[in-house]
C-alpha positions as CSV (number, residue, x, y, z in Angstrom):
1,X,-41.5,-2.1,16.8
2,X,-41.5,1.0,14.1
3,X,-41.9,4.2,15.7
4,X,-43.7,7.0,14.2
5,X,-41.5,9.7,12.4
6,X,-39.5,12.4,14.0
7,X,-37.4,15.6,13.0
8,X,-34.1,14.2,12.4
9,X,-35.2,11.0,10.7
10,X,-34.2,9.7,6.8
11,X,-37.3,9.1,4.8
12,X,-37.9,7.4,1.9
13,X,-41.1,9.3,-0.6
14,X,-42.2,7.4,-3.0
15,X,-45.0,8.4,-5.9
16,X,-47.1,6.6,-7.7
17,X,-44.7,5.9,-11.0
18,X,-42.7,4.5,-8.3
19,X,-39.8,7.0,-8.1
20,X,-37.8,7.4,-4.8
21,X,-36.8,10.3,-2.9
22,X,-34.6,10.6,0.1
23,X,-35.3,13.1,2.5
24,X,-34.0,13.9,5.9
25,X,-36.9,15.8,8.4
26,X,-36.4,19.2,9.6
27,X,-38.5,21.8,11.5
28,X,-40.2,23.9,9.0
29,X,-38.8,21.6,6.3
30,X,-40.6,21.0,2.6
31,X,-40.3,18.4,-0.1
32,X,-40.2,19.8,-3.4
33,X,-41.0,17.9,-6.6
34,X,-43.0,18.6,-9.8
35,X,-45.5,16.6,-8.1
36,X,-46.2,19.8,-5.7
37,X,-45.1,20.7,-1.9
38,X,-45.2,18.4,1.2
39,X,-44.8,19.9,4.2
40,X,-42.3,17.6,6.6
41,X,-44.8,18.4,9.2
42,X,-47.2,16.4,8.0
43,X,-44.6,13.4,8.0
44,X,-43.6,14.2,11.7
45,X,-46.0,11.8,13.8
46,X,-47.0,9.1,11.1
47,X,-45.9,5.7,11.0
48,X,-44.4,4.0,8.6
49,X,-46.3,3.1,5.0
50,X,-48.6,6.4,5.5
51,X,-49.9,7.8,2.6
52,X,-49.2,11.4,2.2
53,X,-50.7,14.1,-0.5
54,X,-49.1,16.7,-1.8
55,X,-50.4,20.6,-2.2
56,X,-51.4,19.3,-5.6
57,X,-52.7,16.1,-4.9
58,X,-50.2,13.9,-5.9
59,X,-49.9,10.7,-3.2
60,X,-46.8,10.0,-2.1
61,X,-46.1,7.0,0.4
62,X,-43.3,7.7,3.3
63,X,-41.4,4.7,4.4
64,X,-37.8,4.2,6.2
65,X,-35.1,3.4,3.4
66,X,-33.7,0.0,3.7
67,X,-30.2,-0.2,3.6
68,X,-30.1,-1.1,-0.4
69,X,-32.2,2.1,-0.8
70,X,-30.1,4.5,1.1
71,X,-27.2,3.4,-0.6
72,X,-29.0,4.0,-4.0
73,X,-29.6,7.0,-2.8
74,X,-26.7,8.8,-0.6
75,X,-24.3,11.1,-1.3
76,X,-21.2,9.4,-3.5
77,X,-17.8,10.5,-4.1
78,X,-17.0,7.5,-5.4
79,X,-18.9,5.0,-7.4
80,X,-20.4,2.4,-5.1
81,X,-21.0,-1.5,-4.8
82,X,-24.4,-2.0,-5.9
83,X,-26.7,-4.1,-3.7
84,X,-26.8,-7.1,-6.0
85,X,-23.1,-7.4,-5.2
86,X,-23.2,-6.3,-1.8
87,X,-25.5,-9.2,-0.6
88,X,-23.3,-12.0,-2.7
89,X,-20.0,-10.5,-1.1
90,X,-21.3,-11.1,2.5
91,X,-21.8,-14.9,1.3
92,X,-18.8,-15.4,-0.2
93,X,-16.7,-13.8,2.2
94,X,-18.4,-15.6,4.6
95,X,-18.7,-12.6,7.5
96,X,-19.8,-13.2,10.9
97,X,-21.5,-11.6,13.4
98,X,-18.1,-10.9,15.9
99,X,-15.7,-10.9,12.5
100,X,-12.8,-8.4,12.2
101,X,-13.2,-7.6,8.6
102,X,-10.7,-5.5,6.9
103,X,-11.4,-3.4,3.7
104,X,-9.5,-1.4,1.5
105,X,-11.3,0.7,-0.9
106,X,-13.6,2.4,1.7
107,X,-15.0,4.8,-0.9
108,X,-18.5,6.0,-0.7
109,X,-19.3,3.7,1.9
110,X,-21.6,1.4,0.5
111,X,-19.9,-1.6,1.3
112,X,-18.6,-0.4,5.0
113,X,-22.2,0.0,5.7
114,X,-23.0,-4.0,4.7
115,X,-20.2,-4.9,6.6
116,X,-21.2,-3.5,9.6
117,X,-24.4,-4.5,9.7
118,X,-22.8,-8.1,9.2
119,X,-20.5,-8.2,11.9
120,X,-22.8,-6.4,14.7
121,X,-21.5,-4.7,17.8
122,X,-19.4,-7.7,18.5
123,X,-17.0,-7.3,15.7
124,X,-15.0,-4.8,13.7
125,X,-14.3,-3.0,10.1
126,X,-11.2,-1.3,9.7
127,X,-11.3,0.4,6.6
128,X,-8.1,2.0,4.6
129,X,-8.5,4.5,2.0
130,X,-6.4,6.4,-0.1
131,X,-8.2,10.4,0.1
132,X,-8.8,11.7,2.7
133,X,-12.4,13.2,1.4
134,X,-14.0,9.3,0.2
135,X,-12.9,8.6,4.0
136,X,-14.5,11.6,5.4
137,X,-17.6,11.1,3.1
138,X,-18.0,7.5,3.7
139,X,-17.9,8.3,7.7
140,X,-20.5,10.9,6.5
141,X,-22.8,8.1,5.0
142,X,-22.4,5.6,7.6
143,X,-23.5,7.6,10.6
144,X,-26.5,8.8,8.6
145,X,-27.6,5.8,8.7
146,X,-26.4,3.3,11.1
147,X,-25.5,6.5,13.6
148,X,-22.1,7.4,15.3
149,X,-21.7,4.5,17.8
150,X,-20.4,1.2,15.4
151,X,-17.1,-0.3,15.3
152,X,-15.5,1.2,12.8
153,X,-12.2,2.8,12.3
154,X,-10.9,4.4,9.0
155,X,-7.5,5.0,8.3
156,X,-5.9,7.1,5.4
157,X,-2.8,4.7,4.0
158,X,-2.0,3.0,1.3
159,X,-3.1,-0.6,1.8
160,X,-0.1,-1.6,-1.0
161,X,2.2,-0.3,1.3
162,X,1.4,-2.7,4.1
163,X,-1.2,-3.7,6.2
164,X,-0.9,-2.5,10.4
165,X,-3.2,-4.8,11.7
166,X,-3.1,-8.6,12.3
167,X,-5.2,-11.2,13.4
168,X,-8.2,-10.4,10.9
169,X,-10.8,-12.5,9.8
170,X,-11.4,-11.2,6.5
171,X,-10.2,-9.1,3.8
172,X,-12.5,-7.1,1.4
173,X,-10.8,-5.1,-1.1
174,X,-12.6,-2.8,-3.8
175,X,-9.5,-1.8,-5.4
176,X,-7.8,-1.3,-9.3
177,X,-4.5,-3.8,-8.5
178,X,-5.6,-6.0,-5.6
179,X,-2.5,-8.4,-6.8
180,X,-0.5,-5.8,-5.3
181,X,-2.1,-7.1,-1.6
182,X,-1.8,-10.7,-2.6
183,X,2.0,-11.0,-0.8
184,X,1.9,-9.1,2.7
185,X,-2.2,-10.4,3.3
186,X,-1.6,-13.4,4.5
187,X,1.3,-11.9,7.4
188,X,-2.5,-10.1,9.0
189,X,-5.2,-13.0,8.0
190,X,-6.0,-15.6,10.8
191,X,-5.5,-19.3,8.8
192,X,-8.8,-20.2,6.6
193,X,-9.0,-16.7,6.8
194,X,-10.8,-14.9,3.6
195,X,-9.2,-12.7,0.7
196,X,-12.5,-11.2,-1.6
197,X,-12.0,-9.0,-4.8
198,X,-14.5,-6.5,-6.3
199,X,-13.0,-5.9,-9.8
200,X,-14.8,-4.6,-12.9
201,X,-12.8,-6.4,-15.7
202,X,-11.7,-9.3,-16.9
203,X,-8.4,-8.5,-17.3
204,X,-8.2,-7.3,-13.8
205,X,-9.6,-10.8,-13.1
206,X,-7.0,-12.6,-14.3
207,X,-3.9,-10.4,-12.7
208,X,-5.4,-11.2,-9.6
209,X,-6.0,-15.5,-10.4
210,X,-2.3,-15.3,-11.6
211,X,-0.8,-14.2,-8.5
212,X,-3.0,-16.1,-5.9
213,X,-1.7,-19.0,-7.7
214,X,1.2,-18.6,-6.6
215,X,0.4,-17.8,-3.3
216,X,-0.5,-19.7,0.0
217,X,-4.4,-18.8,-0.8
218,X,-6.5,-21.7,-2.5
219,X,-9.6,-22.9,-3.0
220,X,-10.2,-19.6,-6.0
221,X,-13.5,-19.0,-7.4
222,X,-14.6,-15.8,-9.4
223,X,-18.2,-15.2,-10.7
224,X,-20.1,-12.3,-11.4
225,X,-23.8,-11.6,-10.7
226,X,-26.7,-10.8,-12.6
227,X,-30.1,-9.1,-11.6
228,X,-33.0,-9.4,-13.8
229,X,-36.7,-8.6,-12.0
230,X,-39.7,-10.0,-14.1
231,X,-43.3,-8.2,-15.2
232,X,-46.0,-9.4,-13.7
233,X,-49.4,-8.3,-14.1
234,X,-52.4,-10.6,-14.9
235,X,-51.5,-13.4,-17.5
236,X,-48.9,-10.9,-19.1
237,X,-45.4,-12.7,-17.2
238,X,-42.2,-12.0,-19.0
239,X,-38.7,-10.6,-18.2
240,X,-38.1,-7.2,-17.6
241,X,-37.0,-5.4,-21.0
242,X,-33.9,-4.2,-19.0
243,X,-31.8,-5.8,-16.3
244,X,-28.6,-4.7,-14.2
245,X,-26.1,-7.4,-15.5
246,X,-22.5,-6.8,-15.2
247,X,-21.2,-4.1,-12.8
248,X,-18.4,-6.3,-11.4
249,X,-16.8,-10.0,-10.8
250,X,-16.1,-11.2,-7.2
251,X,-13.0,-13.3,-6.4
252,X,-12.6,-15.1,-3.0
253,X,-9.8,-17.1,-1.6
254,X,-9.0,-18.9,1.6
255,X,-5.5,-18.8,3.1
256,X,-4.5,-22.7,3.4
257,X,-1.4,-22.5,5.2
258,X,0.3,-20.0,7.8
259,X,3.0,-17.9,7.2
260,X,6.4,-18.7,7.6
């Protein structure tokens, strides 16, 4: 059951042209927006869907994000997996509740978040990440929202280099030469394990197909995914003049045979 706001909570505030803030509640905090002043006391208390006003009048509606909307939302050092991908990857990669998902690219944390959510307190992410400060802010992110107790650990290497742990179920990687993992992946991934690719270009695309080809993984599909939300008021039902189409293509293999 939702339980009425407190100081300490992240809340979504969204006015009546439908644009989105994310706050977090503080004692003797405000919201500031052309819009006017809302005090966070007057959020402290309410339930969720309440229907605030500003100090000059403006109504703005104070919900919990989702998960899609705080990661549309939070802080980013890097750029981050949008939710039209993030949903598709979960799919594809076919992750469990129990999993222990590896991923390499950690970045903002976008994508750590979905996998966590994915694999519950049963399983495990470990992420690797080049800098030190996209780990640090991805850890950042994550408790914000999903809070300090998940099974997660981050490690700074250089997944190119090698890969430390074994016996994982998956492998997400949101990285520029994910070819370069192709050869030692398959020493840590349990057989029928999966290998999934977030790349932005084609001919990133194909680097990757070329080496998994040669390669114990098989059964190799790319696609990319394309989001278009409709208009829909009265008789007037068309597509929306603009759409999110191509932020990146997902490749996912299975590992057919153990290593020797």
């Amino acid at each position: 059951m939702s339980r009425p706001f407190e100081i300490g909570d992240r809340v979504l505030l969204e006015d009546s042209k439908r644009r989105r803030h994310l706050i977090t509640l503080t004692e003797g905090g405000e919201f500031h927006s052309h819009t006017g002043v809302l005090p966070h006391a007057q959020i402290v208390g309410q339930p969720e869907g309440t229907a605030l006003r500003t100090t000059r009048g403006a109504r703005l509606t104070a919900l919990r994000p989702t998960l899609s909307e705080y990661i549309l939302k939070m802080p980013r050092g890097a750029q981050v997996i949008y939710p039209k991908d993030l949903g598709p990857i979960l799919m594809l990669a076919d992750i469990f509740p129990g999993a222990h998902v590896l991923e390499s690219g950690v970045g903002s944390g976008a994508l750590t978040m979905t996998l966590l959510r994915a694999v519950g307190p049963a399983g495990k992410v470990t992420g690797y990440e080049l800098r030190q400060d996209f780990a640090d802010r991805a850890r950042r992110n994550v408790e914000g929202f999903l809070g300090r107790d998940v099974p997660l650990e981050i490690e700074v290497r250089d997944i190119y280099e090698g890969i430390a742990v074994r016996e994982v179920d998956r492998i997400v990687l949101d990285l520029p030469e994910p070819w370069r993992v192709v050869d030692h992946a398959p020493a840590c991934l349990r057989p029928g394990g999966i290998l999934l690719s977030y790349l932005p270009t084609i001919g990133q695309v194909g680097a990757l197909r070329e080496r998994l080809a040669d390669s114990p993984f098989g059964m190799v599909e790319t696609l990319e995914v394309l989001h278009r939300t409709w208009h829909i008021e009265g008789q007037s039902i068309r597509p929306d003049h603009r759409m999110v189409a191509h932020t990146g293509f997902l490749t996912h293999a299975r590992l057919l045979s153990p290593t020797g």
